[in-house]
KEKOLDREN-262881 format. One line per 10 residues: number of its first residue (from 0); their letters; for each residue x, y, z of N, C-alpha, C. Coordinates in steps of 0.2 Angstrom, whole numbers, plus 5000, padded with zeros to 4 digits. Each point is the difference from the previous one (the first is absolute). Example, Ala and Ser with C-alpha at 12.3 -4.5 7.8 and 13.67 -1.06 7.14 Angstrom:
2
0> as> 5066,4972,5039,4996,5006,5000,5004,5006,5000; 4998,5005,4996,5004,5006,5001,4996,5005,5003
***
This chain:
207
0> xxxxxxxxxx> 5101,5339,4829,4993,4998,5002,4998,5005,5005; 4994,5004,5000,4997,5004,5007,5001,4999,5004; 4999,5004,5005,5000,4996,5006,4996,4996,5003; 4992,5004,4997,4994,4998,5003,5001,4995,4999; 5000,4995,4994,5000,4993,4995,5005,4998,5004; 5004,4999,5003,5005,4998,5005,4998,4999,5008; 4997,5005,5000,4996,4996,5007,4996,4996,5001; 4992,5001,4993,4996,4997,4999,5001,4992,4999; 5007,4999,4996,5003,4993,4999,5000,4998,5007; 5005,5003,5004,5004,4997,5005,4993,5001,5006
10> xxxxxxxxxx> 4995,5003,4999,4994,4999,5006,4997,4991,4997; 4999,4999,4994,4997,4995,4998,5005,4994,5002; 5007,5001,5000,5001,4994,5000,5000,4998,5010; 5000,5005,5004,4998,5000,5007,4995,4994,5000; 4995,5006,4996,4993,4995,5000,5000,4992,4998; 5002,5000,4995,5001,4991,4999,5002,4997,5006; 5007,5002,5002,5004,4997,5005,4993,4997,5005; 4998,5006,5004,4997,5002,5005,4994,4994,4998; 4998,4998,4994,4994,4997,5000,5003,4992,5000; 5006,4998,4997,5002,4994,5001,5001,4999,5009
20> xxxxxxxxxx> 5004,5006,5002,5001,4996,5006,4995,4999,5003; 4993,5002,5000,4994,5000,5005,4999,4991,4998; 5001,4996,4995,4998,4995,4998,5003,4994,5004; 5007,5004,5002,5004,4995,5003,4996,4996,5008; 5004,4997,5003,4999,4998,5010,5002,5007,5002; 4995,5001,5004,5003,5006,5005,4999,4996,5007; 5003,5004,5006,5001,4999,5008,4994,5002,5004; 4997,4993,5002,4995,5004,5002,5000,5001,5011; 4997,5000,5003,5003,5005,5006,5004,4997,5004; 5001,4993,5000,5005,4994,5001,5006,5001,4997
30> xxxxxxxxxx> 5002,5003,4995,5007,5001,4996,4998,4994,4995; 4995,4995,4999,5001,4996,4998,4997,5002,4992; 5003,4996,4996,4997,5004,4992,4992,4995,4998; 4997,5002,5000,4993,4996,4996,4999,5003,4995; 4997,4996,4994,4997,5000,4993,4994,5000,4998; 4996,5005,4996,4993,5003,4998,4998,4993,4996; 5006,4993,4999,4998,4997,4994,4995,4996,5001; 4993,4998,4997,4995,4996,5001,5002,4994,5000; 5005,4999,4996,5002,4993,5000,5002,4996,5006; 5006,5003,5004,5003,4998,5005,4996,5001,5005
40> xxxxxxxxxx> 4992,5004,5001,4997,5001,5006,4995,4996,5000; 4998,4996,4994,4996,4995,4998,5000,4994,5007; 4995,4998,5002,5003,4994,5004,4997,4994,5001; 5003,4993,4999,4997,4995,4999,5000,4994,5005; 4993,4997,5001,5001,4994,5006,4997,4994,4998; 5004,4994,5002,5003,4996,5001,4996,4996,5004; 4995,4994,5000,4999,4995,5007,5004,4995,5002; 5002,5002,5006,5005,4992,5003,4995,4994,5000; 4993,5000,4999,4996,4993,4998,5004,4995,4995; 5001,4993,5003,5004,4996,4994,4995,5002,4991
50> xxxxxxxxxx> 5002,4998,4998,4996,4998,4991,4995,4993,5002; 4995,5000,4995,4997,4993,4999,5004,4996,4998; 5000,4993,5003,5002,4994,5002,5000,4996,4988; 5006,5000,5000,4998,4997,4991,5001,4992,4999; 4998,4997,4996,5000,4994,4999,5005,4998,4993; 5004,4997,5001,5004,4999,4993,4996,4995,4996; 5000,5003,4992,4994,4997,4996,5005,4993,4999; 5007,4998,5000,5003,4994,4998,5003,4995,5004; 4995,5003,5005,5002,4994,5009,4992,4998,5001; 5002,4993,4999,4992,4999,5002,4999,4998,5006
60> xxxxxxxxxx> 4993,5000,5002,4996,4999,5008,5003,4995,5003; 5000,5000,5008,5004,4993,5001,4994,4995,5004; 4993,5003,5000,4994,4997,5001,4998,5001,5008; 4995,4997,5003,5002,5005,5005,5004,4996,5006; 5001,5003,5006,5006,4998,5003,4994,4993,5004; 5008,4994,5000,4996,4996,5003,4998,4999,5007; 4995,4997,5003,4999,4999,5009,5006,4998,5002; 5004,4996,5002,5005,4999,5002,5008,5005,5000; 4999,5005,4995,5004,5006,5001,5003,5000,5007; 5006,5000,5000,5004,5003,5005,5004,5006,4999
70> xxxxxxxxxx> 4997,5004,5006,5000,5009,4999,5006,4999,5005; 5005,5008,4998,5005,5001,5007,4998,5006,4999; 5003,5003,5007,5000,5007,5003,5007,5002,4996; 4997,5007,4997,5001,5006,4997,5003,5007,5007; 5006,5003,5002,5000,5004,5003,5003,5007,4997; 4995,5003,4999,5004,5005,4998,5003,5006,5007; 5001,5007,4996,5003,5005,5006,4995,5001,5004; 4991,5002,4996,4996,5000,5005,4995,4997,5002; 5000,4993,4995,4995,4995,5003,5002,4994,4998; 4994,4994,5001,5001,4994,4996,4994,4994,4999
80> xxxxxxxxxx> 5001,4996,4995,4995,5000,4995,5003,4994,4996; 4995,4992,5004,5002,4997,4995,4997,4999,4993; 5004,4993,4996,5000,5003,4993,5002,4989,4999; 4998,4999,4995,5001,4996,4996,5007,4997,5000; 5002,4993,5002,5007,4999,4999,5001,4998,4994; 5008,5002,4999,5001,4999,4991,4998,5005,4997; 4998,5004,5002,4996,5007,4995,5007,5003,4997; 5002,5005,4997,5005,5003,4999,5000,5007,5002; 5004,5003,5005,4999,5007,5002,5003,5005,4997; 4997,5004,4999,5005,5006,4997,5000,5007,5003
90> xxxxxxxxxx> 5006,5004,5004,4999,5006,5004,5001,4996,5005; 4999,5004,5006,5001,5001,5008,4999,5006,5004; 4998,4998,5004,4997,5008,5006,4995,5003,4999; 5001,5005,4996,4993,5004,5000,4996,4997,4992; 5003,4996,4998,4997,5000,4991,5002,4991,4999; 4998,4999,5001,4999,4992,5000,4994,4998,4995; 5002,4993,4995,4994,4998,4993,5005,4991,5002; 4994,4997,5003,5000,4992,4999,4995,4999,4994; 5004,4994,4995,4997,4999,4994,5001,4994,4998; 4996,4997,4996,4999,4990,4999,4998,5003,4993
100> xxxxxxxxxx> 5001,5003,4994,4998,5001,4993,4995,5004,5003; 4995,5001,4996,4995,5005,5002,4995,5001,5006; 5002,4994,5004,4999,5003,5007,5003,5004,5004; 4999,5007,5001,5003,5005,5003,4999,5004,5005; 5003,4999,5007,4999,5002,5007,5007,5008,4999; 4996,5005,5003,5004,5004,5002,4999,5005,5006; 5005,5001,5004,5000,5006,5003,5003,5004,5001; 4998,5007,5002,5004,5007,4998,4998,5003,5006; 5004,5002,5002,4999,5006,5007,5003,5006,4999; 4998,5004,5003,5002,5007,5001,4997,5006,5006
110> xxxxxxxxxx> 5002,5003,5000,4999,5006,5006,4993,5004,4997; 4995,5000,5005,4993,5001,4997,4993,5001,5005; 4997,5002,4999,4994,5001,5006,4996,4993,4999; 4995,4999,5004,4995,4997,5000,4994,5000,4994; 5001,4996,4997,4995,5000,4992,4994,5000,5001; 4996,5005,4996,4994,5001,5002,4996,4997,4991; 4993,4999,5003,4996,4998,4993,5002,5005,4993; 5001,5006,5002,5001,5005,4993,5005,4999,4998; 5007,5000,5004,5008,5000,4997,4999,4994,4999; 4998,4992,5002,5001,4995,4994,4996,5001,4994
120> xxxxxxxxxx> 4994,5004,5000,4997,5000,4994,5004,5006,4993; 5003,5005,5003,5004,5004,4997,5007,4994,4999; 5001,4996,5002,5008,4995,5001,4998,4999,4994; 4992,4994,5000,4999,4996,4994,4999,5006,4993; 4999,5006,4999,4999,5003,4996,5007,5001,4996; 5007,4998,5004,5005,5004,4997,5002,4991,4997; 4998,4995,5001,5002,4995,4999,5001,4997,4992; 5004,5002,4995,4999,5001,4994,5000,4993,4999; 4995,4997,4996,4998,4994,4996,4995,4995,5004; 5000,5003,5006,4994,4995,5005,4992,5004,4999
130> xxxxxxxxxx> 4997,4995,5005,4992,5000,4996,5001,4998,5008; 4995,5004,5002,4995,4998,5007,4996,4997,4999; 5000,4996,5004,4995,4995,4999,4995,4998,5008; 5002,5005,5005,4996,5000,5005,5002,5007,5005; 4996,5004,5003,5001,5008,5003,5004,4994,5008; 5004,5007,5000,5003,4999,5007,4995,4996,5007; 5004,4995,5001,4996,4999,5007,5003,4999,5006; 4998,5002,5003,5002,5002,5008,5000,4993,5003; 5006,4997,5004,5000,4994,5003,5008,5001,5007; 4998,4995,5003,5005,5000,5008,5006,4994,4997
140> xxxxxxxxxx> 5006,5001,5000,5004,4995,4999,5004,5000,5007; 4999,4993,5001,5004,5000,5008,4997,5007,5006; 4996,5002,5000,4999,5004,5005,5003,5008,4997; 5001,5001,4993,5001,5007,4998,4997,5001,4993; 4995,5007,5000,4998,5001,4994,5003,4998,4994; 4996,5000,4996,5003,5001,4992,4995,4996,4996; 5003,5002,4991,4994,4999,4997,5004,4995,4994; 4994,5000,4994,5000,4993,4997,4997,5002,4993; 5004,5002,4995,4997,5001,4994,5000,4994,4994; 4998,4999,4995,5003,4997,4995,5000,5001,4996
150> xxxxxxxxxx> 5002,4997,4993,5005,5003,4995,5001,4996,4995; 4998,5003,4993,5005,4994,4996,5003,5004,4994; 5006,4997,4998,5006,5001,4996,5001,4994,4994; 4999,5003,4995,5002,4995,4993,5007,5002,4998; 5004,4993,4999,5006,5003,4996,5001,5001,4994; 5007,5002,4998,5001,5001,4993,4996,4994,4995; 5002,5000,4995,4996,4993,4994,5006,4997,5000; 5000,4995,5000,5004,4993,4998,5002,5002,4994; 5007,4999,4999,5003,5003,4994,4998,4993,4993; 5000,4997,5003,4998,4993,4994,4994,5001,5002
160> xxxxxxxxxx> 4993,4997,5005,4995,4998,4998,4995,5008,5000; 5005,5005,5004,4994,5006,4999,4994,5000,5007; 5002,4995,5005,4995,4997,5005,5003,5006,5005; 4994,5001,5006,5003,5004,5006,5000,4997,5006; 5004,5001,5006,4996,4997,5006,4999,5004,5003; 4992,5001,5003,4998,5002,5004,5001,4999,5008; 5002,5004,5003,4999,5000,5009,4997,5002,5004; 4997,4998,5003,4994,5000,5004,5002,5002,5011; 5002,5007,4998,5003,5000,5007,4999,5004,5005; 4999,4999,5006,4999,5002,5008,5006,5003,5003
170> xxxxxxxxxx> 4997,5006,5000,5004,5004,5004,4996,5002,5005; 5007,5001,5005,4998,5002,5008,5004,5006,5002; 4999,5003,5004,5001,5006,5002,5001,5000,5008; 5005,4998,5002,5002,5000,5009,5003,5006,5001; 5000,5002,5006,5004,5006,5003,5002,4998,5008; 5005,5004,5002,5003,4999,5007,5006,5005,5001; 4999,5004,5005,5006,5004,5001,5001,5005,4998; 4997,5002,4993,5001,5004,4995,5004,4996,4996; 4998,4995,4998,5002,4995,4993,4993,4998,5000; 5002,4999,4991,4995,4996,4996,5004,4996,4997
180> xxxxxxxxxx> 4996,4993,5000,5000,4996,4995,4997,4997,4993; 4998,5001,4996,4997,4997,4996,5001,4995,4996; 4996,4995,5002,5002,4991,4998,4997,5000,4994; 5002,4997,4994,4995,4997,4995,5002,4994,4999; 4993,4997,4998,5002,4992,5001,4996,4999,4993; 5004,4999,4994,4997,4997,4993,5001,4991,4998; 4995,5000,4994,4999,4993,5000,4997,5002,4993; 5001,4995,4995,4997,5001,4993,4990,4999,5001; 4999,5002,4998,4993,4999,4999,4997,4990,4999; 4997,4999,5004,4998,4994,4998,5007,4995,5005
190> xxxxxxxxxx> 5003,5003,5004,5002,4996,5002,5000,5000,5008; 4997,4997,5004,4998,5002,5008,5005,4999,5005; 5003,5005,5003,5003,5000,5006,5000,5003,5006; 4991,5002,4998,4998,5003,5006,5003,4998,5008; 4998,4993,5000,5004,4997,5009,5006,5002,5001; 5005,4998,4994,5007,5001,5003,5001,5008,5001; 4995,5004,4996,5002,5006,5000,4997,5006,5007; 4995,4996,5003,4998,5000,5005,5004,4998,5007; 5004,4994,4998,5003,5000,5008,5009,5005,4995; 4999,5002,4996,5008,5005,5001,4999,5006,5003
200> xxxxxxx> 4994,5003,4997,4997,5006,5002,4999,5002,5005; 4998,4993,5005,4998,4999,5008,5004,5001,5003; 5008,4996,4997,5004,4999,5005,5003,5007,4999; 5001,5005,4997,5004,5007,5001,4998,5002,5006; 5007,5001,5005,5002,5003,5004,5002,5009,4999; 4998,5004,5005,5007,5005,4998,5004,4999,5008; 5007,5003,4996,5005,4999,5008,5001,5003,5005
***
């Protein structure tokens, strides 16, 4: 073979080389290696907002809570809040859900600014399967800002009758310290428990 035809081979396969490795991670001034790949720089976020509160279609309503309820004090790590005795509780600390069938109290805390009219309305935006059903309101709980939206949420269909239930629920928006909490307090539609739901919401303390 000539010579020329022998360089020429051997300068091409240089060049392949050279264009593979350009594709590779290279070091960038930190010694550390980073990648051109769209895929890995792509970047996705997440809201620590709880989900909408759901209703199980094959638990029925338990009606509304009676006058004579006797509530006990709920303490968690950063507050407390009573709740219906006999309710069943599920979690502890910062993610707490008291529940009687489809009556459903929850509360979720986290590390968080003071909430403002927009960030609840962007909250209620990410809320997949709820329905607003009143814009954010600005109200004093215990002597500290916070607001009051509401919301409702259908369940799955009844796998026999194909029925839904609907929930009809108040959410609250507290802050202190740089914690939030946001309460919600569901009840199927048609079934009133605005009083009781009134002095639980009242009685939330933070610690």
């Amino acid at each position: 073979m000539p010579v020329r035809v022998i360089l020429f081979v051997f300068a091409a396969v240089l060049l392949v080389a050279g264009c593979a490795s350009s594709k590779r991670s290279r070091p960038n001034a930190t010694g550390r290696t980073t990648t051109t790949s769209a895929t890995v720089s792509a970047k996705t976020t997440t809201s620590s907002a709880p989900s909408a509160l759901q209703a199980e279609a094959n638990s029925a309503a338990t009606g509304d809570i009676p006058d004579n309820q006797v509530f006990i004090n709920f303490r968690g790590a950063a507050y407390s809040m009573k709740y219906p005795e006999g309710w069943a509780q599920q979690g502890a600390g910062a993610h707490v859900t008291f529940r009687d069938k489809n009556n459903i109290v929850r509360v979720v805390v986290t590390p968080g600014p003071r909430p403002t009219a927009a960030s609840v309305r962007a909250d209620l935006r990410r809320l997949t399967g709820a329905h607003a059903r009143s814009a954010p309101r600005p109200l004093t709980m215990n002597g500290v800002p916070a607001f009051k939206v509401v919301y409702t949420t259908a369940s799955a269909p009844n796998a026999v009758t194909g029925k839904r239930v609907t929930l009809m629920v108040d959410r609250y928006y507290l802050s202190h310290a740089g914690k939030e909490a946001i309460v919600d307090l569901g009840t199927p539609v048609g079934v009133d428990n605005v009083d009781a739901y009134r002095l639980m919401i009242q009685s939330f303390r933070w610690r």
